[in-house]
C-alpha positions in Angstrom: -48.4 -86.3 32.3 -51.4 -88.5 32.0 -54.3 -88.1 33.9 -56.0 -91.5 34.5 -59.4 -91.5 36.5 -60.6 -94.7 38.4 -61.1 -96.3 41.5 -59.0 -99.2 43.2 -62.2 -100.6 43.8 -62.9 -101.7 40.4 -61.2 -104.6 38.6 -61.0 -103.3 34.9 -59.1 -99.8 36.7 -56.7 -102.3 38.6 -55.6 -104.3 35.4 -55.2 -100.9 33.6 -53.0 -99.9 36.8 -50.9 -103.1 35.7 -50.6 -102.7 32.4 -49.2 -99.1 32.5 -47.3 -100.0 35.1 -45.4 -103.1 33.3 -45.2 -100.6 30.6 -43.7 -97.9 32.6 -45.8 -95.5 31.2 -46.1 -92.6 33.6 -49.4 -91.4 34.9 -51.5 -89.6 37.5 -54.0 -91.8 39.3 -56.9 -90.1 40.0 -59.5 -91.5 42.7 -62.8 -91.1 41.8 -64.2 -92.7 45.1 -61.6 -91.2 47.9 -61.1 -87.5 46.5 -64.2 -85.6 45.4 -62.1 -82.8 43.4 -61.6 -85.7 40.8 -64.5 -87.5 41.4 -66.1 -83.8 40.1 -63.4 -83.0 37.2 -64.2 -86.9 36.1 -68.1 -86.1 36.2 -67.3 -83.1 34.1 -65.7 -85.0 31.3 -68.3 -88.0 31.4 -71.3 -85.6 31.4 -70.2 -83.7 28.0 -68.2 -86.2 26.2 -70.0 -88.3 23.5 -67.5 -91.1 24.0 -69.3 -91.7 27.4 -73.0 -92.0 25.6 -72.7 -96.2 25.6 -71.3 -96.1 28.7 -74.0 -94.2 30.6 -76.8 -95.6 28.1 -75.9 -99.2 29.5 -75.4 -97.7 33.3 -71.9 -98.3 34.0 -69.4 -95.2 34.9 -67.1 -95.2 32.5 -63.8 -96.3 34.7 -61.0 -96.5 33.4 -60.4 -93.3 32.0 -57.6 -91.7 30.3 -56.8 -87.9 29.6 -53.5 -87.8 27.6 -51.2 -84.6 27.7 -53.0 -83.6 24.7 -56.4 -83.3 26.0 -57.7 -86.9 24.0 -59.6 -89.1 26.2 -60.0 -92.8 26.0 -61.9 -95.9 27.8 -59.0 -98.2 26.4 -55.8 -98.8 28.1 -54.8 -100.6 24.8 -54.9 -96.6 22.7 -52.4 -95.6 25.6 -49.9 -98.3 25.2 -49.7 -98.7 21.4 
């Protein structure tokens, strides 16, 4: 199953939570804010992924995020529901 980290207290995680929803695409919702086992495996993926460079360059966090089955992450709800 999906792994998908975020927090309910941002707007772009919420819309995602929508969209895959609508989709009825399952997934694991991991809270990055309430739980600090995925706020920690999250940190570990932002800190050595080169797809979080822009993301930490411009000082946002990187929310939503999306771990397929396969191991591929992605910022973009769109690559998951193609």
């Amino acid at each position: 199953m999906m792994n998908m980290y975020g927090s309910h207290l941002c707007p772009d995680v919420r819309e995602a939570i929508e969209v895959l929803e609508a989709q009825e695409i399952e997934f694991q919702f991991l809270d990055i804010t309430t739980d600090l086992s995925h706020l920690k495996a999250f940190l570990q993926i932002r800190d050595t992924s080169p797809l979080f460079d822009a993301v930490r360059d411009a000082g946002g966090i990187g929310i939503p995020c999306f771990e397929k089955e396969n191991g591929e992450i992605t910022l973009n709800v769109e690559d998951i529901v193609k």
